[in-house]
DSSP file (Angstrom, degrees, kcal/mol; ACC not computed):
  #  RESIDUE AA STRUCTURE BP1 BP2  ACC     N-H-->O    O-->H-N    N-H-->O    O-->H-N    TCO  KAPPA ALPHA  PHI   PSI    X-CA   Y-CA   Z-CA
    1    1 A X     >        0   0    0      0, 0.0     4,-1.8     0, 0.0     5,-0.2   0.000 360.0 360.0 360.0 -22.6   55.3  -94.7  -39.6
    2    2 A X  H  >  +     0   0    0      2,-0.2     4,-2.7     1,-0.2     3,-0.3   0.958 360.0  59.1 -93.7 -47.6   52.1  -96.9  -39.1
    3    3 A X  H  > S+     0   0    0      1,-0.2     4,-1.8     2,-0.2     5,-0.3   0.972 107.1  38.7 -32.0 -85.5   54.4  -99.6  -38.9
    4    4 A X  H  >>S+     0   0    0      2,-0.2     4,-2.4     1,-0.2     5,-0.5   0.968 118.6  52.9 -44.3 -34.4   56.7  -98.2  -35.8
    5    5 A X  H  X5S+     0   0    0     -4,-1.8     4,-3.5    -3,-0.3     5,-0.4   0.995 105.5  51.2 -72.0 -47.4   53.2  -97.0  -34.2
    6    6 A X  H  X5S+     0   0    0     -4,-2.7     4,-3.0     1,-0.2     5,-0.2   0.984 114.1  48.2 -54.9 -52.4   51.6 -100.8  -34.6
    7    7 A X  H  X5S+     0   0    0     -4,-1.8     4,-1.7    -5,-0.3    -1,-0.2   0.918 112.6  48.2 -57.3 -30.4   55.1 -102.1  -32.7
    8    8 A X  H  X5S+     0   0    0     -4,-2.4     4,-2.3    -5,-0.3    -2,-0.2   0.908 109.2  52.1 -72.6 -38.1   54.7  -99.5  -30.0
    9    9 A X  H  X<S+     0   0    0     -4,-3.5     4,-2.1    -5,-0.5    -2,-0.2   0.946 111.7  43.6 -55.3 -55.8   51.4 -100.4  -29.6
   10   10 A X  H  X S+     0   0    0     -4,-3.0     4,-1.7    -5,-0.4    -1,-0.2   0.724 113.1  56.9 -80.7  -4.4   52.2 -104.3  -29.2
   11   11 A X  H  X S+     0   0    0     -4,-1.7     4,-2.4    -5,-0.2    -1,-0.2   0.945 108.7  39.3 -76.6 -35.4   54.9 -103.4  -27.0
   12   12 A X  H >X S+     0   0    0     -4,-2.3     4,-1.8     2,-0.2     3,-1.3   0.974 111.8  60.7 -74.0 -45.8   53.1 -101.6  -24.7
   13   13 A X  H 3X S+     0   0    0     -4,-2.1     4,-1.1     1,-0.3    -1,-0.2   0.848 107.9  47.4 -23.6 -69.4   50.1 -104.3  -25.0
   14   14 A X  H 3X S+     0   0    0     -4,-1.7     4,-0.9     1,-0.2    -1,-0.3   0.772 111.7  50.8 -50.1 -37.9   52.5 -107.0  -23.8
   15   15 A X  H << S+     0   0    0     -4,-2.4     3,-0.3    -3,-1.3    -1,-0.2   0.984  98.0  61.5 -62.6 -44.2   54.0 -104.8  -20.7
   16   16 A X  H  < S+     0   0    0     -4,-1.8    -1,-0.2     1,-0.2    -2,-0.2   0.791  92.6  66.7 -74.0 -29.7   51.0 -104.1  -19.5
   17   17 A X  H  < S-     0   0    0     -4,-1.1     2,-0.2     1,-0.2    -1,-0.2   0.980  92.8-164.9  -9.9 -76.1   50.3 -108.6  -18.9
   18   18 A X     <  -     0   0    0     -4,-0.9     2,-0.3    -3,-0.3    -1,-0.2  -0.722   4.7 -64.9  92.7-158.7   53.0 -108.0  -16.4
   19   19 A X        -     0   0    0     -2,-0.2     2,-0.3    73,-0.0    69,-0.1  -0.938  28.8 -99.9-129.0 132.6   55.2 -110.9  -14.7
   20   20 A X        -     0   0    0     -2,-0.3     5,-0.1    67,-0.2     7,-0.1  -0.424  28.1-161.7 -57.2 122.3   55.6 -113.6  -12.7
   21   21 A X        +     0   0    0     -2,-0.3    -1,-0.2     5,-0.0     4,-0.1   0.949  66.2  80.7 -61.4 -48.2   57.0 -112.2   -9.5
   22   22 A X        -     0   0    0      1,-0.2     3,-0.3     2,-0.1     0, 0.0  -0.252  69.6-144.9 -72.6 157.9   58.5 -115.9   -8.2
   23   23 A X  S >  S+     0   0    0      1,-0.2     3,-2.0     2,-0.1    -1,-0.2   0.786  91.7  66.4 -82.5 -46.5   61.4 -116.8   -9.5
   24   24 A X  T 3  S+     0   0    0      1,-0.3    -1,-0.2     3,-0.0    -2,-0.1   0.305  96.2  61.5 -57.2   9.8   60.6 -120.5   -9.6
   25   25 A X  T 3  S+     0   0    0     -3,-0.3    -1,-0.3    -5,-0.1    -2,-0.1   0.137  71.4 144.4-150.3  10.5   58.1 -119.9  -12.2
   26   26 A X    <   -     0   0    0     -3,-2.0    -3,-0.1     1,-0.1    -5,-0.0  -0.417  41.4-160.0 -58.9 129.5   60.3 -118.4  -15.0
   27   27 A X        +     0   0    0     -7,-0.1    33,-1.8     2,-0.0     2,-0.4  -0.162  68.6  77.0-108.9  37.4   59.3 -119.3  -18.3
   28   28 A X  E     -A   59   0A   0     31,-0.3    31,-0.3    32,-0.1     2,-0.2  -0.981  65.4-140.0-157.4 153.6   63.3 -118.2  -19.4
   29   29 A X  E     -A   58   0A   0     29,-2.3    29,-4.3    -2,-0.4     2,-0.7  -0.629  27.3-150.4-103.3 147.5   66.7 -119.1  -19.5
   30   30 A X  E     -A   57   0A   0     -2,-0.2     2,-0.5    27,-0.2    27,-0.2  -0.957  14.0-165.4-140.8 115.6   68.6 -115.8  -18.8
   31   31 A X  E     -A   56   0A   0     25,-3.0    25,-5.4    -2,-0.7     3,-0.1  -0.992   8.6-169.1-121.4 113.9   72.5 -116.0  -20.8
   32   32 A X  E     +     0   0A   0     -2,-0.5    23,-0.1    23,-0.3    22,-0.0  -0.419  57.4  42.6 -74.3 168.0   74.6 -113.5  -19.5
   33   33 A X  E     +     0   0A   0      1,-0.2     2,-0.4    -2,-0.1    22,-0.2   0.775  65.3 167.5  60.1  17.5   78.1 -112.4  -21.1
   34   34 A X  E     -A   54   0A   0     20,-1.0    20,-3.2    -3,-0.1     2,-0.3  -0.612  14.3-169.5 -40.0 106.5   76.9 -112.4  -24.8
   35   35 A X  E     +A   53   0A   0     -2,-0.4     2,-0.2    18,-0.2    18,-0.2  -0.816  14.9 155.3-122.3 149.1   79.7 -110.7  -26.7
   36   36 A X  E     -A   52   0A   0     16,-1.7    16,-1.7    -2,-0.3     2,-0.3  -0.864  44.6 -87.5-167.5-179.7   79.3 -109.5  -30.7
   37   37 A X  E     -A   51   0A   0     14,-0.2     2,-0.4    -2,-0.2    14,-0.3  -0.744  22.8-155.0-137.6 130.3   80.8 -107.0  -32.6
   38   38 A X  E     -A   50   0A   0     12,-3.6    12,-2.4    -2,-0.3     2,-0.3  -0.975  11.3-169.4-117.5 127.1   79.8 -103.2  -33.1
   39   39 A X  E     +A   49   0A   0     -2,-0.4    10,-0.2    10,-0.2     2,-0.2  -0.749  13.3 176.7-141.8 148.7   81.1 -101.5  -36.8
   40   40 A X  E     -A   48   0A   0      8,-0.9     8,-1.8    -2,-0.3    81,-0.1  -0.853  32.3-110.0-153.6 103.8   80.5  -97.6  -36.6
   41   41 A X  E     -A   47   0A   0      6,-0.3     2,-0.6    -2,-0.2     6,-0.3  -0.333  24.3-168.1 -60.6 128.4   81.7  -95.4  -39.5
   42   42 A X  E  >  -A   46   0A   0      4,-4.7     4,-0.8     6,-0.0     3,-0.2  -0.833  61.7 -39.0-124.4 106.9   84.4  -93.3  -38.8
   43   43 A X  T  4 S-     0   0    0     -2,-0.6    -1,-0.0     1,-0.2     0, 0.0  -0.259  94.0 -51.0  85.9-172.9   84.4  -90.9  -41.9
   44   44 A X  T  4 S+     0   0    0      1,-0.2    -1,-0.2    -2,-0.1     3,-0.0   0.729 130.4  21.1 -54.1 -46.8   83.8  -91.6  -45.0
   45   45 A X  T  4 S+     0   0    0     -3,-0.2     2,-0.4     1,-0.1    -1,-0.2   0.409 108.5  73.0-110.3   5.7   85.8  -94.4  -46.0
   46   46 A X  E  <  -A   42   0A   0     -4,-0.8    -4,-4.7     0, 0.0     2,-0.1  -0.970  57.8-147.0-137.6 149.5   86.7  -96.2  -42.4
   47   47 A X  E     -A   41   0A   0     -2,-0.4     2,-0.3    -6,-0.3    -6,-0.3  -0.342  13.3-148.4-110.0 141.7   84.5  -98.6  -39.6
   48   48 A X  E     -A   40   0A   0     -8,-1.8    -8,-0.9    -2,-0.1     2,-0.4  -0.694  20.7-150.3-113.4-176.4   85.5  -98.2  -36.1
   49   49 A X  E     +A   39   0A   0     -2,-0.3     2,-0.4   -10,-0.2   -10,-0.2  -0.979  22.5 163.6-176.1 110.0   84.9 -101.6  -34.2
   50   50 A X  E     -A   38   0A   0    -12,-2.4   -12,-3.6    -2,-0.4     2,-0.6  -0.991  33.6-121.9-145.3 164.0   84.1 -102.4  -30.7
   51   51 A X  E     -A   37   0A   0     -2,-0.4   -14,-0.2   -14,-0.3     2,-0.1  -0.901  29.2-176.3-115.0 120.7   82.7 -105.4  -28.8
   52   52 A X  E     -A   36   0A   0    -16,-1.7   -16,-1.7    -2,-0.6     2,-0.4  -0.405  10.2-148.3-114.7 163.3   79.5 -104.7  -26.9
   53   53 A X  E     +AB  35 100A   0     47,-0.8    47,-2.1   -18,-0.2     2,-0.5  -0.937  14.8 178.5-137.0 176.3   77.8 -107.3  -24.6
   54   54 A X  E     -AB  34  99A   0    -20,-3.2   -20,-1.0    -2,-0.4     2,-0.3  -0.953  27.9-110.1-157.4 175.0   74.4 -108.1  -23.5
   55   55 A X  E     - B   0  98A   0     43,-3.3    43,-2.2    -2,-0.5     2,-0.4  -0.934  29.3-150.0-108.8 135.3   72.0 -110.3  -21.5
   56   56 A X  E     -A   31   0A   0    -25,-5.4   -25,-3.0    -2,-0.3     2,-0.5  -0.871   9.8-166.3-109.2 137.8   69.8 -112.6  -23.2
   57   57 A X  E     -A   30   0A   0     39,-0.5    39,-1.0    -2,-0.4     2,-0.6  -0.838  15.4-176.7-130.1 127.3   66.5 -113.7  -21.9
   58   58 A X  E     -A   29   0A   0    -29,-4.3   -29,-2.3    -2,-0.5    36,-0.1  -0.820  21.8-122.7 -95.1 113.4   65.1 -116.8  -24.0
   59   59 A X  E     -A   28   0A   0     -2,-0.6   -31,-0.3   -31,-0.3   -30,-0.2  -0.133  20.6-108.4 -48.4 174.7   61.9 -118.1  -23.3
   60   60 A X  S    S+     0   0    0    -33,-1.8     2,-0.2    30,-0.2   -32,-0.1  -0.262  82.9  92.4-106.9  35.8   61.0 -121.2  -22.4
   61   61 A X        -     0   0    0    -34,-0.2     2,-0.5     2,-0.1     4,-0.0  -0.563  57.9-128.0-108.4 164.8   59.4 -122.2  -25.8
   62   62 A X        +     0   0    0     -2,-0.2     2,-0.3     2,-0.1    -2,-0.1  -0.974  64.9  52.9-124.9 151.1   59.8 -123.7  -29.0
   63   63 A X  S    S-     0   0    0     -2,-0.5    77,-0.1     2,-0.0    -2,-0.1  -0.645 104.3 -40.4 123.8 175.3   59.2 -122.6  -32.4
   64   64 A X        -     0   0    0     -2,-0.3     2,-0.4    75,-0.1    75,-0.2  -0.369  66.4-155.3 -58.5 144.0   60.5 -119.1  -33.9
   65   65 A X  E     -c  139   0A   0     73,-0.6    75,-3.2    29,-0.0     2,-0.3  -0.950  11.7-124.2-105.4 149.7   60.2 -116.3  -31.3
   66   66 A X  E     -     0   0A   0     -2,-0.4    29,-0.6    27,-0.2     2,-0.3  -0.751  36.1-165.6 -49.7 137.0   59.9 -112.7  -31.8
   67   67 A X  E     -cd 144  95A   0     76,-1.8    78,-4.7    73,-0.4     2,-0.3  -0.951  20.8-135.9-149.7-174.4   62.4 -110.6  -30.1
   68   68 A X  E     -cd 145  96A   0     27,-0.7    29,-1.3    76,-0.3     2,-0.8  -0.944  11.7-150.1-130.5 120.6   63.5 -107.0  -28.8
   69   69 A X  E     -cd 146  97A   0     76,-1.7    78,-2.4    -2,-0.3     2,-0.3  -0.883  26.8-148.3-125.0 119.7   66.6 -105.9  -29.1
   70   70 A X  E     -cd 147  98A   0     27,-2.6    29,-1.8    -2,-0.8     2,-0.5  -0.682   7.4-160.4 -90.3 134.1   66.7 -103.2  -25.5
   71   71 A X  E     -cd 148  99A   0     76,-1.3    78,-0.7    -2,-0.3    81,-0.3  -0.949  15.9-115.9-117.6  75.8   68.8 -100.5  -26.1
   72   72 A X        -     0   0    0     27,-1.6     5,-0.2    -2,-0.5    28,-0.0   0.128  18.2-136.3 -49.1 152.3   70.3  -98.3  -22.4
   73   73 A X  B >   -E   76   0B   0      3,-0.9     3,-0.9    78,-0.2    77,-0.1  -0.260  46.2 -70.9 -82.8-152.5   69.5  -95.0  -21.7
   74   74 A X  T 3  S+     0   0    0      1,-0.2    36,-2.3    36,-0.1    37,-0.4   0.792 130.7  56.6 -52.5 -40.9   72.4  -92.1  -20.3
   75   75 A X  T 3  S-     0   0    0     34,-0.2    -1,-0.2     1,-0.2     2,-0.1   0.625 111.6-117.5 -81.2  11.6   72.5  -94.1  -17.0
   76   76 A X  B <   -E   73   0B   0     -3,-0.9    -3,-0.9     2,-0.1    -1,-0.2  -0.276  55.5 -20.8 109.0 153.3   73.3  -97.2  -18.2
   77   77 A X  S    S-     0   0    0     -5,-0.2     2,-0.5    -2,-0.1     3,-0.1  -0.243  70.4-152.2 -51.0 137.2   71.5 -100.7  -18.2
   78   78 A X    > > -     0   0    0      1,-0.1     5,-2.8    -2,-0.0     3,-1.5  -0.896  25.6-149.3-132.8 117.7   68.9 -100.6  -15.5
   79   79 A X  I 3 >S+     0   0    0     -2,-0.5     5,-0.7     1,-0.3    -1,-0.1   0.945 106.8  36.9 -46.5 -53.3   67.3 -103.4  -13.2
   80   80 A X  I 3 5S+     0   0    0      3,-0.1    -1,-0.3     4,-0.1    -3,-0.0   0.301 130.2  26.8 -91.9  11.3   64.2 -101.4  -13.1
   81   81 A X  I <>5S+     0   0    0     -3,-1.5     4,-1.9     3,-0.0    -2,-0.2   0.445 130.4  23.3-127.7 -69.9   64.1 -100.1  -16.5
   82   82 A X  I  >5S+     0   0    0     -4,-0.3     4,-0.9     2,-0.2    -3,-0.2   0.810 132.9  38.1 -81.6 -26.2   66.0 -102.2  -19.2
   83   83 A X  I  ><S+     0   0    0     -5,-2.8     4,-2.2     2,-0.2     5,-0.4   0.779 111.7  60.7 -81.3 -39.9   65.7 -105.9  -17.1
   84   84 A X  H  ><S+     0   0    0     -6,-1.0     4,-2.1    -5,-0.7    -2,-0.2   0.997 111.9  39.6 -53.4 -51.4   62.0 -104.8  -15.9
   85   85 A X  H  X S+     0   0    0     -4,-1.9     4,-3.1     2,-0.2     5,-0.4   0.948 119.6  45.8 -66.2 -39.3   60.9 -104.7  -20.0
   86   86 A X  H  X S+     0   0    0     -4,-0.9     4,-1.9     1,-0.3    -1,-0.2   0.937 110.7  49.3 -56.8 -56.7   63.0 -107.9  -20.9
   87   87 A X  H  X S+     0   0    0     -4,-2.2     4,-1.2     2,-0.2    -1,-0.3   0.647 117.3  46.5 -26.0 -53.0   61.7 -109.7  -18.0
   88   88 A X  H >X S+     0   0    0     -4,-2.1     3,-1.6    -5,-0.4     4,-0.7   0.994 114.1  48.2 -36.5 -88.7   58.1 -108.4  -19.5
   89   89 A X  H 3<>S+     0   0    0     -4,-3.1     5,-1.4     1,-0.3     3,-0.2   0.659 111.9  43.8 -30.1 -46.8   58.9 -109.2  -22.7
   90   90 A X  H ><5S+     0   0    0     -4,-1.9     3,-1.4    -5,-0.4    -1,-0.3   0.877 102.6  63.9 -86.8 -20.6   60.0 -112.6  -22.1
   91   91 A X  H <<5S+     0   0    0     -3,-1.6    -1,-0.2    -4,-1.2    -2,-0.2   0.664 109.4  49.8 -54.1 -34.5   57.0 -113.6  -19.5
   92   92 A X  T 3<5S-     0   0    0     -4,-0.7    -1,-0.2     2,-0.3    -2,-0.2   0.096 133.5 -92.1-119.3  17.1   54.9 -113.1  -22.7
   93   93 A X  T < 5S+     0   0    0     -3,-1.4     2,-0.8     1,-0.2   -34,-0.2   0.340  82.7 131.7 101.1 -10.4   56.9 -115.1  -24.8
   94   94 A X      < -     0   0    0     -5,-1.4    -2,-0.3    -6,-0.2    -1,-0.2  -0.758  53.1-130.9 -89.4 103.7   58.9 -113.1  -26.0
   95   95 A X  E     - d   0  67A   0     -2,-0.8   -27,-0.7   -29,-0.6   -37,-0.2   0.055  28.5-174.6 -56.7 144.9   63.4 -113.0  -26.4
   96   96 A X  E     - d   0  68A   0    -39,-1.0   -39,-0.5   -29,-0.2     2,-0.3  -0.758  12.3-160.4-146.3 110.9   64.4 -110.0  -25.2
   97   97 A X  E     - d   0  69A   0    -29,-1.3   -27,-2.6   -41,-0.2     2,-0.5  -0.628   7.3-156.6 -83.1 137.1   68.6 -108.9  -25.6
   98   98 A X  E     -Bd  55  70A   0    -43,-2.2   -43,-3.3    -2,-0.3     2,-0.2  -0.957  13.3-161.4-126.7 101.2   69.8 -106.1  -23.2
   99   99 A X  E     -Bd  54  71A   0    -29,-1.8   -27,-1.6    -2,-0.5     2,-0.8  -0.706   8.5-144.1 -96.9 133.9   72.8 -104.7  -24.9
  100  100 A X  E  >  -B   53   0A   0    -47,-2.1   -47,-0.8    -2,-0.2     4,-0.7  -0.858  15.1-171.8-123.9  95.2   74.9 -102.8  -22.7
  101  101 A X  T  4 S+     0   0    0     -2,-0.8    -1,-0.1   -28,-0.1   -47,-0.0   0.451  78.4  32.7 -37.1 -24.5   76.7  -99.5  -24.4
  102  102 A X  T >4>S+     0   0    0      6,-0.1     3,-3.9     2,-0.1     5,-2.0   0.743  96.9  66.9-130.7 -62.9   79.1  -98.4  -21.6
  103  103 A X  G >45S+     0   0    0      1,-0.3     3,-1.1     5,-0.2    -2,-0.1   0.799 110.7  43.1 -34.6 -49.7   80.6 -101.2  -19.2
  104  104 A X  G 3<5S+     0   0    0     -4,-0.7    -1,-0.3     1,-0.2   -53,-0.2   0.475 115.1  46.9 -87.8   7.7   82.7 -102.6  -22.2
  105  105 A X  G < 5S-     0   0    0     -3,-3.9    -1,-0.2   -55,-0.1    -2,-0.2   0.140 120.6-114.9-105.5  23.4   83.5  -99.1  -23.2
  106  106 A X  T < 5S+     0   0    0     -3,-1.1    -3,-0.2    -4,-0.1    -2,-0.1   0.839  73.3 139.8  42.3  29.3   84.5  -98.3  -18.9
  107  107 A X      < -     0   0    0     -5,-2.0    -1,-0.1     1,-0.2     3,-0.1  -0.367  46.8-171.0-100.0-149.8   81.9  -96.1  -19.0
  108  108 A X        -     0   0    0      1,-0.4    -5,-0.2    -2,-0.1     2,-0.2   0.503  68.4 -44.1-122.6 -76.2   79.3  -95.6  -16.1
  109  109 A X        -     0   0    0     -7,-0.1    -1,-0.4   -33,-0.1   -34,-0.2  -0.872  41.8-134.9-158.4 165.2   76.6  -93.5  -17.6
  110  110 A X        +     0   0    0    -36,-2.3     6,-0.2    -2,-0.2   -35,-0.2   0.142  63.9 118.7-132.6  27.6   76.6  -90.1  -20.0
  111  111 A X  S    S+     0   0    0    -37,-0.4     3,-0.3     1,-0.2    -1,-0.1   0.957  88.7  31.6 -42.9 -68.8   74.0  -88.1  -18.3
  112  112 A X  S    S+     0   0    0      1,-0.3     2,-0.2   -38,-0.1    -1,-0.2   0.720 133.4  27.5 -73.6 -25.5   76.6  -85.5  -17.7
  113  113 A X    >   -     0   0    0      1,-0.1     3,-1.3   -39,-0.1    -1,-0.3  -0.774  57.3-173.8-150.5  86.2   78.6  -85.9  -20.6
  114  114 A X  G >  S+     0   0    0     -3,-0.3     3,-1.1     1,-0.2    -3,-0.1   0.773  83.9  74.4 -50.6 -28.8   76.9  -87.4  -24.0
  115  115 A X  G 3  S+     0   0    0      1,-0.2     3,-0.3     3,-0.1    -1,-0.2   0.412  74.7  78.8 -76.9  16.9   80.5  -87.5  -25.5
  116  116 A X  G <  S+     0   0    0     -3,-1.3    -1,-0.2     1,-0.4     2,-0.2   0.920 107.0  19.4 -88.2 -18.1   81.4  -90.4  -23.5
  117  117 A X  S <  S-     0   0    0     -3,-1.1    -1,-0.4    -4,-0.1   -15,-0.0  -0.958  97.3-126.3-136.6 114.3   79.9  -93.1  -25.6
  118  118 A X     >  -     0   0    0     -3,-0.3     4,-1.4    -2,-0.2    -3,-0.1   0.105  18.3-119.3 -30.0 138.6   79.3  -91.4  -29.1
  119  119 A X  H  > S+     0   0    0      2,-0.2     4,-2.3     1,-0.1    -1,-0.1   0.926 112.2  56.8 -84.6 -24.1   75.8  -91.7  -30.3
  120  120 A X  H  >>S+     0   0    0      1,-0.2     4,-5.0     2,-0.2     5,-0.6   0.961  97.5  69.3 -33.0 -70.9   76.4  -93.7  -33.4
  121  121 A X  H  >5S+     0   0    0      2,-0.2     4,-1.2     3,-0.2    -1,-0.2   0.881 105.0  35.0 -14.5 -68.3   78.0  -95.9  -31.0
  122  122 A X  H  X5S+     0   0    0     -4,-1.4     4,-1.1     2,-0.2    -2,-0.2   0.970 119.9  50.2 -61.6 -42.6   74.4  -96.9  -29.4
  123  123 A X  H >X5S+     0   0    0     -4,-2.3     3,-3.7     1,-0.3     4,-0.9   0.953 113.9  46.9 -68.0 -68.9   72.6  -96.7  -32.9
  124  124 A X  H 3X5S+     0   0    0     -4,-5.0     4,-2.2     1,-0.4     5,-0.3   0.825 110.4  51.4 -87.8 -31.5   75.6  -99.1  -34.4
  125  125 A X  H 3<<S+     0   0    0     -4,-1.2    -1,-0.4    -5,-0.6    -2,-0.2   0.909 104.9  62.4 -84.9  -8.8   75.3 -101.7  -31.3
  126  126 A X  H << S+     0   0    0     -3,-3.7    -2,-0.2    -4,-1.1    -1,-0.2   0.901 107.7  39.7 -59.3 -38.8   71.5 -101.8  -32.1
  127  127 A X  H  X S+     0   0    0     -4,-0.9     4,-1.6     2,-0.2    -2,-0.2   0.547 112.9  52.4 -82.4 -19.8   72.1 -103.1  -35.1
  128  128 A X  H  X S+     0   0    0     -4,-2.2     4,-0.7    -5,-0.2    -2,-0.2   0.286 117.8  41.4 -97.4   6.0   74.8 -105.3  -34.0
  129  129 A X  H  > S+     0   0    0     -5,-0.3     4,-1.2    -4,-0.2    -2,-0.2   0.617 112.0  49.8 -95.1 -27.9   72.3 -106.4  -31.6
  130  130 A X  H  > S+     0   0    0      2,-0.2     4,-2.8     3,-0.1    -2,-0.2   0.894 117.2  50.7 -97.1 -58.4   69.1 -106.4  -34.4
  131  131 A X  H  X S+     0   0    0     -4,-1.6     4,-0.8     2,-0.2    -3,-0.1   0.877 108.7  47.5 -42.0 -67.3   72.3 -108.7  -36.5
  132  132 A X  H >< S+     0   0    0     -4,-0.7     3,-3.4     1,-0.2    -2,-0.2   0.892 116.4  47.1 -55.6 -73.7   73.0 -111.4  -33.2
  133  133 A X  H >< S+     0   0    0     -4,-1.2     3,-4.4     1,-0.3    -1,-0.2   0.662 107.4  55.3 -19.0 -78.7   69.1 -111.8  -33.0
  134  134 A X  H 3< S+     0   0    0     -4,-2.8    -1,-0.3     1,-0.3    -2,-0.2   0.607 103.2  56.4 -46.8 -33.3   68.6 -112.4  -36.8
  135  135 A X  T << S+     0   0    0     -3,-3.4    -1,-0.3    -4,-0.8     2,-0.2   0.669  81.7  95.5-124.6  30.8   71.0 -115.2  -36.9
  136  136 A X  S X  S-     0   0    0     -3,-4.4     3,-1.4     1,-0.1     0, 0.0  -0.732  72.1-137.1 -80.1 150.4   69.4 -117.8  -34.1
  137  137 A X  T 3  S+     0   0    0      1,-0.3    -1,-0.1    -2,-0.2    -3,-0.1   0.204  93.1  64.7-100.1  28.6   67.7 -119.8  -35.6
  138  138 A X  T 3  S+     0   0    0     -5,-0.2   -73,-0.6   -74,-0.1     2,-0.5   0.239  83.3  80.1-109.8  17.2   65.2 -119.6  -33.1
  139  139 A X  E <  S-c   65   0A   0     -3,-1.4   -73,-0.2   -75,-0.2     3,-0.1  -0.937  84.8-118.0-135.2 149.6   64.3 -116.5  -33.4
  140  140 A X  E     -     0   0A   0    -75,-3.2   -73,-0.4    -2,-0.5    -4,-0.1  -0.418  23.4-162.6 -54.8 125.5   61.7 -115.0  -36.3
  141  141 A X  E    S+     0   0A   0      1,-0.1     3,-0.4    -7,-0.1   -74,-0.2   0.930  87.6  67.2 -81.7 -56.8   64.3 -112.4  -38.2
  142  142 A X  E    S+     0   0A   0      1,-0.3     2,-0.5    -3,-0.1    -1,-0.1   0.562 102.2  35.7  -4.8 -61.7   60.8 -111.1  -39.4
  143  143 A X  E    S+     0   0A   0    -78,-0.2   -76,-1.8     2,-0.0     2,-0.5  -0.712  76.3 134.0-127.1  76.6   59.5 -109.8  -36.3
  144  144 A X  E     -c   67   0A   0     -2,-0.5   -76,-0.3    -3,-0.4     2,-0.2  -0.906  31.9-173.0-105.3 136.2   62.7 -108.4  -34.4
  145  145 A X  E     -c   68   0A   0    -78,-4.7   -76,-1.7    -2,-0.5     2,-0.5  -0.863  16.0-139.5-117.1 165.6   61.8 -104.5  -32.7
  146  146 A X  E     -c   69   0A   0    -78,-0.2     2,-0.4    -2,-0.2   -76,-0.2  -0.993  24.9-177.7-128.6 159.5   64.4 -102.7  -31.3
  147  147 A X  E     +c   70   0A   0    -78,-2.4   -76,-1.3    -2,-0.5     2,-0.2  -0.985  17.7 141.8-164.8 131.3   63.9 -100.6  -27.9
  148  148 A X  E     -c   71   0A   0     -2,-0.4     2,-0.4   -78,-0.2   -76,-0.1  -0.942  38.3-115.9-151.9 177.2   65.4  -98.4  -25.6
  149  149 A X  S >  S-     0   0    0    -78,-0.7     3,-1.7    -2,-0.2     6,-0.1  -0.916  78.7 -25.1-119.8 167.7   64.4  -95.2  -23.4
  150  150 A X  T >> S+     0   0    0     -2,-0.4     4,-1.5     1,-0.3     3,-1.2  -0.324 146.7  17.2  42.5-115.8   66.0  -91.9  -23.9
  151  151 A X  H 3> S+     0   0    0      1,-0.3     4,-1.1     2,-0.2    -1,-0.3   0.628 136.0  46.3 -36.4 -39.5   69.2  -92.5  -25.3
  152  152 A X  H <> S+     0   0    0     -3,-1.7     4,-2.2   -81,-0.3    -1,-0.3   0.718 106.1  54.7 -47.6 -54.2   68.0  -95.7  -26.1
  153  153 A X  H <> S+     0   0    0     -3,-1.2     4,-5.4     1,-0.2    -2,-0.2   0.923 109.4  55.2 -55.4 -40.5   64.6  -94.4  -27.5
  154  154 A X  H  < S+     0   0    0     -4,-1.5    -2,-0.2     1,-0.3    -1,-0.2   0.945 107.9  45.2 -75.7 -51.9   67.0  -92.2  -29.8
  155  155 A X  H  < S+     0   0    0     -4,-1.1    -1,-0.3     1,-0.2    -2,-0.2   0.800 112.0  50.9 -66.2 -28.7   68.9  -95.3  -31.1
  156  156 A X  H  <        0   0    0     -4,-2.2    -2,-0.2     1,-0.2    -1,-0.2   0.708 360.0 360.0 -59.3 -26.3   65.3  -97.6  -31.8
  157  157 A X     <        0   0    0     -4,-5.4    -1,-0.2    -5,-0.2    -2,-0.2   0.581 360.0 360.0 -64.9 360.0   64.2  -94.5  -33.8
């Protein structure tokens, strides 16, 4: 537990910096269409298997990074929610992946209906998210966190 509180604590440390507003003054390279593989148990003995995507944002550094592996809530990947923290994140040096639960499952959002994207689902693409991270070799496997809000929160817990 003091462990998850010391990462909430440095996340929020690092938001609070902020960002370069101009665009011209990104300190990352921003990779769309990142596709990897999401294993989910279904029952006891068999995996169910889907292919998630995400957005990477890489700093503009060298050496090992830490990074954050962002998680959507019930509405989906959000410009002002899940891009605003990466964007954070990455301004301060930090990689930050925005894995996106729904699009490649046709869904929108599950605000009305949690049964549209399983929750397992989210947990299992965190980890297939936590996985992609863990094996550039530019990024610290050491110091990976994972984060999301709501639905999101539920799958970084």
């Amino acid at each position: 537990m003091g462990r998850f509180i010391a990462v909430v604590l440095t996340v929020v440390l690092l938001l609070s910096f902020g960002t370069r507003a101009n665009a011209e003054e990104q300190e990352w390279d921003l990779i769309r269409d990142i596709e990897f593989v999401s294993r989910w148990p279904l029952g006891l003995s068999e995996m169910g298997e889907d292919r998630v995507t995400a957005v990477l944002y890489r700093p503009k550094i060298e050496g090992l990074l830490p990074a954050a592996v962002i998680i959507n809530s019930s509405g989906g990947v959000s410009a002002h929610t899940d891009h605003f923290y990466a964007r954070t994140l990455a301004g301060q040096g930090m990689a930050a992946l925005v894995v996106d639960s729904f699009t490649p499952r046709n869904v929108r959002r599950t605000g009305d209906d949690q049964n549209h994207v399983a929750q397992t689902k989210s947990n299992a693409d965190a980890f297939a998210g936590h996985r992609w991270l863990a094996a550039q070799p530019w990024v610290d496997a050491d110091r990976i966190v994972v984060m999301g809000m709501s639905r999101g929160g539920e799958a970084a817990y």
